[in-house]
N, C-alpha and C positions, 0 to 999 in steps of 0.2 A: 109232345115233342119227342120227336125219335135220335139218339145220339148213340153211334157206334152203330158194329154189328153191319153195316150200309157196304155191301162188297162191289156193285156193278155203280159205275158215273155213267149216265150219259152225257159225253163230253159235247157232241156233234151243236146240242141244243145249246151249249154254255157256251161251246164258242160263237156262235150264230151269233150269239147275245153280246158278244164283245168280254166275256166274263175272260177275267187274267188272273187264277189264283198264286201264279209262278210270285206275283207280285206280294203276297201278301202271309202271314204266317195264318192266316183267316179269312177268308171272304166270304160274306152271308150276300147270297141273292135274293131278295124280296119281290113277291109277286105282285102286285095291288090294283083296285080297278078306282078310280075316279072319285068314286060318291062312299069310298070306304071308310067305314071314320076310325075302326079298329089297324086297318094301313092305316093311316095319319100317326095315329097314336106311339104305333111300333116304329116309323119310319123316324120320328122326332126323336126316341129312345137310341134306335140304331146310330143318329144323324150325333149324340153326346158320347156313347161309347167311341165310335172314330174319332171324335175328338182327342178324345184321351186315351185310346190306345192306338200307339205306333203298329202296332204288326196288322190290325184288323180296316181288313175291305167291303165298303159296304158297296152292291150294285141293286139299283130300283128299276123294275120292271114292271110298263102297265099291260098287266094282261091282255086286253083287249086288243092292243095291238100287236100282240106275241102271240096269236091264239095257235101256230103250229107247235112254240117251246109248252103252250100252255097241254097242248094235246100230250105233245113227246113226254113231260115230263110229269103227267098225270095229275096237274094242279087242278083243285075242284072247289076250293074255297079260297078266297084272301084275308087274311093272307097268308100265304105261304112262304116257310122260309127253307132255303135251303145252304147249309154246310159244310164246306167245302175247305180242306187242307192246302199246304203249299202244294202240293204232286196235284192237287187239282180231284181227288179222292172223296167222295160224297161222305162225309162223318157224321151228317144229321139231319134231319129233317123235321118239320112244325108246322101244324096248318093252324091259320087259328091266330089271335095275337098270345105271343107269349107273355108270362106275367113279366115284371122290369126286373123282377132278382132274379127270375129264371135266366132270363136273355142276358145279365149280366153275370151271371157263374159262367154258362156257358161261355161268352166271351172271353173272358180272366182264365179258365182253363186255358186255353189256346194262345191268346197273346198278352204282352205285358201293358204296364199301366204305367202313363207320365208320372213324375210326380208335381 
């Protein structure tokens, strides 16, 4: 998992995708294809942290039927996550499922948590 240091978004492809991070103090895009079981796993993970934190956006994306975002945006494994600040600013990237404390630090840096 890549976090920081991420200078260029390609927006063109996020928005294509309907991705709004205006909306959110966080918005993780997920990539995933169908028969993934490591997407399942992550998407279930991502699908409890929105639960419980207010500032954070999750958007699911099946590859397969996004294959020009999947080309633009150099996805070659799922899943792939990517990072993404309120200004819409790419802050991190993950290919791979992330472990559940990783993808929860990350998260908790970024937005806060109900209680």
């Amino acid at each position: 998992m890549t976090v920081g240091g991420e200078s260029v978004t390609p927006t063109g492809a996020f928005d294509r995708l309907g991705v709004r991070p205006e909306q959110a103090d966080l918005t993780v895009v997920q990539f995933s294809t169908a028969f993934c079981g490591p997407c399942r796993a992550t998407r279930a993970r991502l699908r409890q942290l929105e639960a419980t934190r207010p500032g954070l956006a999750v958007v699911q994306v099946d590859a397969e039927s996004h294959l020009d975002a999947v080309r633009e945006l150099d996805v070659r494994l799922t899943p792939t996550l990517f990072y993404l600040d309120r200004e819409g600013r790419l802050i991190g990237r993950g290919s791979g499922a992330p472990r559940p404390d990783e993808l929860t630090a990350l998260v908790d840096a970024h937005v806060g948590t109900r209680a």
